[in-house]
C-alpha positions, -999 to +999 in steps of 0.1 A: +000+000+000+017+030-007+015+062+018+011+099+002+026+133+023+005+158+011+021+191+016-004+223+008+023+255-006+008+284-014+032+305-040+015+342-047+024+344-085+030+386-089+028+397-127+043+433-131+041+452-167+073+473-170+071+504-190+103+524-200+093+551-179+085+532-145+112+509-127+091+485-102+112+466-070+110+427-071+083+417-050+090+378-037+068+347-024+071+329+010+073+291+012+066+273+043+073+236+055+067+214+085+096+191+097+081+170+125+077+133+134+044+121+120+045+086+138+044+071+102+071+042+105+096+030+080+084-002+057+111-028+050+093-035+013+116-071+002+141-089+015+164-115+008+201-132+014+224-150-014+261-149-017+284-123-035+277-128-071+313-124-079+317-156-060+289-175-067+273-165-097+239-186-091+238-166-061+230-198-038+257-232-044+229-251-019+200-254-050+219-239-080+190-244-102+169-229-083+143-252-077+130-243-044+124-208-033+144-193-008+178-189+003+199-222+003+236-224+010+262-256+019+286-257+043+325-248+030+328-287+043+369-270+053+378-271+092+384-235+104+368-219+069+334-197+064+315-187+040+302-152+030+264-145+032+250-105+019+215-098+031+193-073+015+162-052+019+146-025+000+132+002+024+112+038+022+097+059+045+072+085+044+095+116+055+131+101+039+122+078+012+146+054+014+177+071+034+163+060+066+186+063+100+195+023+097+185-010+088+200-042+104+191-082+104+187-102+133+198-136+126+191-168+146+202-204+144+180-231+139+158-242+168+169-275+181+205-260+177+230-276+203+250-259+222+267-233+224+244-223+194+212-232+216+186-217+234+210-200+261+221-177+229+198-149+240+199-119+216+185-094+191+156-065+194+130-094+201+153-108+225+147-139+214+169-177+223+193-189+191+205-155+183+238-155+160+243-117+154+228-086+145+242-072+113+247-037+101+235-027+065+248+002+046+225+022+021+233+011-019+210+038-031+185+033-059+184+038-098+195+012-127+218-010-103+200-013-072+172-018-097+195-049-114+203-065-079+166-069-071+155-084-105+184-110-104+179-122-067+138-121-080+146-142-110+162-167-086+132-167-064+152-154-033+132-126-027+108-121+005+077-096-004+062-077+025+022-091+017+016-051+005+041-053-019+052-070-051+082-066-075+071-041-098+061-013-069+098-022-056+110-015-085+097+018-093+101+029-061+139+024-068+136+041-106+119+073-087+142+066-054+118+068-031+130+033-019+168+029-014+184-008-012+203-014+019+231-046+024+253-066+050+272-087+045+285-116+070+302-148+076+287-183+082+316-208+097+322-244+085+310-256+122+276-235+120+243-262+132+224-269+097+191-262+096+168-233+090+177-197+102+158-168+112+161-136+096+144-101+110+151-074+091+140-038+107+145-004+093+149+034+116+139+063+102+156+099+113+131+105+137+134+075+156+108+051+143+108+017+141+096-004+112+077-040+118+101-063+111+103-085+079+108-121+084+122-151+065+144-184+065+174-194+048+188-230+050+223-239+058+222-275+042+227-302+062+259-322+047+284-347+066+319-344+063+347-362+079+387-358+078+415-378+089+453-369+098+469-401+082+477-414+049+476-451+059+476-477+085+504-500+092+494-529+117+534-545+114+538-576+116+515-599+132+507-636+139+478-658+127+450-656+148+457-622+171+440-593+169+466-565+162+455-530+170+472-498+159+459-473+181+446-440+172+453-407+191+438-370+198+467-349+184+455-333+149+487-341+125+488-310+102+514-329+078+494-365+074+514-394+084+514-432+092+489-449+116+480-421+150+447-421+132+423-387+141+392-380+125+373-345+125+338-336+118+341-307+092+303-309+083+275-289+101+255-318+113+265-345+142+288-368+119+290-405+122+326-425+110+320-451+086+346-473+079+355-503+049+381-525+044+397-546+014+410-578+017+442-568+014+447-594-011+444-622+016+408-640-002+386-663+007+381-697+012+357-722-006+327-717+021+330-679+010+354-675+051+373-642+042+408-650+057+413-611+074+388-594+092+390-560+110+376-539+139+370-502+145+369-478+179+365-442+177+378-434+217+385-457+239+353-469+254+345-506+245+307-499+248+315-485+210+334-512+202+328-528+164+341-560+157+344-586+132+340-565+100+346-583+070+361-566+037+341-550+014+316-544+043+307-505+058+301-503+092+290-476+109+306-468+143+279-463+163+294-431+183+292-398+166+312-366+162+299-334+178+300-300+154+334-292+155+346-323+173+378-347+168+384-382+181+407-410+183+405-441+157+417-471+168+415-499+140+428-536+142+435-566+117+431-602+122+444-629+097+431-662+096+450-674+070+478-657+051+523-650+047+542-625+038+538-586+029+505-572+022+488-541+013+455-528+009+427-499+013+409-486+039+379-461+032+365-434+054+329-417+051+303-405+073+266-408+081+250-377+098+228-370+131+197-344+130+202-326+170+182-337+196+179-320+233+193-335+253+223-344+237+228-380+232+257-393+252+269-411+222+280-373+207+316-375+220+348-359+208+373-328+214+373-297+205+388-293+171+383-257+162+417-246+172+432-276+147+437-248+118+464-259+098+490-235+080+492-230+040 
C-alpha cells in the first residue's frame, strides 16, 4: 500500500508590466514547511540473502537451479573456513524515502540448535533464544543498479515480499528513489548447526521510528563431512590368529602421516565415522570365510566397540562426532590365513545426526576448532 505526504504550498504568482518610464522593486513569495515526526514508520518492502555474485554466480551453491524458493547455501565442508552471506532489503519511508537512520538483520540459528548455538544464545531487538548476530547494512542507493540486484535475486526466487508489496512497486520505487536498497554482508563458519535460520530485518527512520520487522528463512544445508590426519595404516607384523590394534590418538597431525589415526567432523550436522576395508589381497576360502577381518573404535570406550568387519563391508561406528569435534581411531587386523607382505585400502565416510535435546551421550569428541592448519 503506498502512503502519500500531502504538503499544501501556497506561492503568490506577482505579474508586473514594466514600461520604460517606471522601474518597479521585485516583489518575492514565501514558502513554508513542516519538519516534525508524523509517527508514520519506515516499511522494509523485500528482503532476501544470497552470496556475493562475484563468487557465486547462481547466487546460492545449496539449489543452484533454483528449484526451491528461498535462500539455500552448503557448508565450506573445510575445518576453520566460512562462508560469506550478503542480506538485502529494500526500504522507504514517508518523510526520507529510502535514506532512513539504519536497517540491520537479526539472525538466529536453527531451533533445536545444540549448544553453544542453543537456546541459552539470547539476543536481538526481540530478545529472542538462538541469536547469531545482529548485522549492520549500509545504504546502496536506488536507480538502474540497485534496480538490477533486485530483479536477479527475484529471478532466482530469493526474494521475501512484504504481503503489500510485489516486485514491480519495488522496483519503481527504486527508478523514482523513493526506496533505497540497503546490504550486510557476513560470515557463516564451517562448524555453524544446519538447519533453517531466522532472519528479521527492521529499518529506523531519522526520527526514531521503528519499522515492523520482515521475516524469513534461509537454510544452511545439512551435509556430513569427515577428515583424517593419516595417509595409511600399518598394523606391522603380526601372527595368525591375534587381533593387532594400531591405536589412534587426539593430536590433529597437520602434515598427514602413518597410523596415530584422528578424524574431524568438518560438516555442520553430528557426523558419524564409517569405515571399509579390502582384503588386502588375503581372499577367501571355498565356504565364502574371508581370511582377514578388522575392527573399528572411535575413543576408547568398548561400549563403541565394532568387531568382526569383514572386507568390502561398511560399518557404521555407532558413536558420533559433535560439530566441530575430533576423536581417536583405533583400527585392528586379524588374519586367519595368510604369509608374507600385504597391502590394501581402507575407506572413510560419514553418516550424519539431525540434533536432539538433550544431547545424546553417544555425541563425544574434542574440541577441534583450534586444529587450523597453516598453508
Amino acid at each position: 500500500m503506498k502512503k502519500i505526504l500531502a504538503l499544501t504550498l501556497t506561492v503568490l504568482l506577482v505579474l508586473s508590466v514594466l514600461t520604460p518610464a517606471v522601474t518597479l522593486a521585485a516583489e518575492s513569495a514565501g514558502t513554508a514547511v513542516n519538519v516534525t515526526s508524523t509517527g508514520i514508520p519506515p516499511v522494509v518492502k523485500c528482503k532476501w540473502e544470497q552470496q556475493p555474485a562475484n563468487i557465486e554466480p547462481t547466487l546460492e551453491d545449496g539449489d543452484p537451479s533454483h528449484a526451491v524458493p528461498g535462500f539455500q547455501i552448503l557448508p565450506p565442508v573445510q575445518a576453520c573456513t566460512t562462508k560469506v552471506i550478503c542480506y538485502y532489503a529494500v526500504v522507504t519511508d514517508e518523510e526520507d524515502g529510502g535514506n532512513v537512520a539504519q536497517v540491520f538483520a537479526d539472525v538466529y540459528h536453527p531451533a533445536g540448535s545444540p549448544e553453544p548455538y542453543g537456546p541459552s544464545k539470547m539476543g536481538g531487538i526481540q530478545n529472542l533464544p538462538y541469536f547469531k548476530y545482529e548485522i549492520p547494512f549500509t545504504d546502496l542507493g536506488c536507480g538502474d543498479e540497485a534496480e538490477a540486484i533486485v530483479q536477479a535475486a527475484y529471478d532466482a526466487g530469493l526474494i521475501t515480499f512484504d504481503t503489500d508489496y510485489d516486485l514491480a512497486d519495488v522496483l519503481y520505487e527504486l527508478d523514482k528513489c523513493v526506496a533505497h536498497l540497503w546490504m550486510g554482508c557476513a560470515e557463516i563458519d564451517y562448524e555453524q548447526p544446519a538447519g533453517d535460520y531466522r532472519v528479521y530485518d527492521y529499518a529506523i527512520d531519522t526520527n526514531d521510528d521503528f519499522s515492523c520487522p520482515l521475516y524469513n528463512e534461509f537454510l544452511y544445508v545439512p551435509v556430513c563431512g569427515i577428515e583424517a590426519d593419516f595417509t595409511s595404516i600399518n598394523f606391522g607384523s603380526t601372527n595368525l590368529g591375534v587381533e593387532k590394534m594400531v591405536p589412534g590418538d587426539t593430536i590433529w597431525d597437520c602434515v598427514p602421516g602413518v597410523n596415530h589415526a584422528t578424524v574431524r567432523n568438518i560438516g555442520n550436522v553430528w557426523a558419524h565415522v564409517k569405515v571399509m576395508f579390502d582384503d588386502m589381497g588375503f581372499g577367501q576360502q571355498i565356504d565364502g570365510t574371508w581370511n582377514v577381518q578388522f575392527d573399528a573404535r572411535m575413543g576408547s570406550d568398548n561400549a563403541y566397540y565394532e568387531g568382526n568387519i569383514m572386507p568390502y563391508e561398511w560399518r557404521t561406528l555407532t558413536n558420533a562426532l559433535g560439530l566441530s569435534q575430533k576423536d581417536e581411531l583405533d583400527l585392528s587386523i586379524k588374519i586367519i590365513k595368510g604369509i608374507g607382505e600385504h597391502n590394501g585400502v581402507i575407506t572413510l565416510d560419514c553418516e550424519g545426526e539431525a540434533f536432539s535435546d538433550p544431547v545424546p551421550a553417544h555425541i563425544v569428541g574434542f574440541d577441534a576448532r583450534g586444529d587450523c592448519c597453516e598453508d
